[in-house]
C-alpha positions as a printed Julia matrix, in Angstrom:
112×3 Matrix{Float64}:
 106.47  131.61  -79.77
 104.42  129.08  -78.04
 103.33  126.03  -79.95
  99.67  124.8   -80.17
  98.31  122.6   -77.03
  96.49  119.88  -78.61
  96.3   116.7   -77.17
  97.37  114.11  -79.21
 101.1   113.43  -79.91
 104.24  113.07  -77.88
 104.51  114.89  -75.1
 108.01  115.15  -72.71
 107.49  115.8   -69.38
 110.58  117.46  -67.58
 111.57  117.55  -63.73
 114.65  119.11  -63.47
 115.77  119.63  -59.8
 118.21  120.24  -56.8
 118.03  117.87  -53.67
 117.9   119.09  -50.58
 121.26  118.02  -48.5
 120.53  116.1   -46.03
 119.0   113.06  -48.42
 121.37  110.97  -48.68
 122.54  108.86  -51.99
 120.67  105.92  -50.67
 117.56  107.49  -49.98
 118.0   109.65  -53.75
 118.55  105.77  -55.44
 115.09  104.73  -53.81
 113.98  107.68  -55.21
 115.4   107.38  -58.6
 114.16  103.4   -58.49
 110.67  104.74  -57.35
 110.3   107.24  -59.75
 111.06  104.44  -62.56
 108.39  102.31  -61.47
 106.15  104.84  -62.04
 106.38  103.46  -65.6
 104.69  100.09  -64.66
 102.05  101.68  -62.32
 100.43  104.23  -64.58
  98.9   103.37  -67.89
  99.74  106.7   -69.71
 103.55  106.97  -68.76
 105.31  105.26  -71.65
 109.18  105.87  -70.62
 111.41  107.07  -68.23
 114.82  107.9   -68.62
 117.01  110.42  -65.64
 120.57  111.93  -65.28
 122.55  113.95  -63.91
 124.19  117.23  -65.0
 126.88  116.6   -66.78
 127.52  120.39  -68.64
 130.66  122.07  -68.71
 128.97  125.19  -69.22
 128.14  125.79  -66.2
 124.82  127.35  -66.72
 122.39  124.4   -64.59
 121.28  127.15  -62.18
 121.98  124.89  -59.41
 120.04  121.71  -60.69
 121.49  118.75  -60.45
 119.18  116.42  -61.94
 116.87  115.83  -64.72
 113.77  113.68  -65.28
 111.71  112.63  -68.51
 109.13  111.03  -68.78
 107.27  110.43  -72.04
 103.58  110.21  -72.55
 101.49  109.79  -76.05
  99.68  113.29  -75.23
  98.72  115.74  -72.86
  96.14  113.9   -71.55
  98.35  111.1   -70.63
 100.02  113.69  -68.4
  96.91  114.48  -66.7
  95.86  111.07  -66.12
  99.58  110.68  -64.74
  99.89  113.74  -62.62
  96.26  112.78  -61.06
  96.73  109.11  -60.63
  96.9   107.98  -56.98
 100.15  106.02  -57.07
 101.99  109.4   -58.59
 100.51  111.34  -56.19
 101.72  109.36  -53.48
 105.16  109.47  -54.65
 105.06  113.33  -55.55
 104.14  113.65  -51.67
 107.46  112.27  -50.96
 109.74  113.64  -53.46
 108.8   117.23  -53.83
 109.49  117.9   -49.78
 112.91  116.86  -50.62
 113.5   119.2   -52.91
 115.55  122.7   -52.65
 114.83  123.59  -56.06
 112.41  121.76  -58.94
 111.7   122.85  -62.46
 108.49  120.87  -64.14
 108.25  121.78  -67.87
 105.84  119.7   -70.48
 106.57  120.27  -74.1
 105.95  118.59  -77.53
 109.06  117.75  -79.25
 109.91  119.07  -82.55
 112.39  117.9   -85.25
 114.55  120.85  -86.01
 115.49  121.55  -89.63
 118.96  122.33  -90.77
């Protein structure tokens, strides 16, 4: 069941995604470091936090690693995803990668 879109509240924005192999682990930490300053360059991006799989279910579909960003609504993501210094850096990244994932969602406190 999908949840209503409204605009205002927390919203998680999720890259999850495979690198292609020929980057190598210095290019992927400028990456990484890039992708962090996104934080300071665009008003509506409020955190940043990345890892890498870690599951010992073995059910990551070939993803490798995960992005989240957080923004105060969905319009925060829009101004993100259409501001020039993100746009820039998506032109890098997303040629790099074998395999991406991009998933926005509200988060919700589960109830036991």
């Amino acid at each position: 069941m999908a949840a209503a879109a409204g605009s205002d509240g927390v919203v998680k924005h999720l890259l999850l995604a495979r690198f292609k192999e020929e980057v190598t682990p210095e290019r992927l930490d400028g990456l990484i470091r890039r992708y962090a300053a996104l934080v300071d360059a665009v008003p509506s991006m409020k955190a940043f936090h990345w890892g890498t799989d870690v599951s010992i279910e073995n059910l990551h579909q070939g993803f490798t690693h995960v992005f989240e960003s957080t923004f105060e609504s969905t319009e925060g993501v829009k101004e993100y995803i259409e501001h020039p210094v993100h746009v820039e850096y998506a032109n890098e990244l997303l040629p790099l990668l074998e395999k991406v994932l991009i998933i926005d969602y509200k988060p919700a406190a589960g109830k036991a």
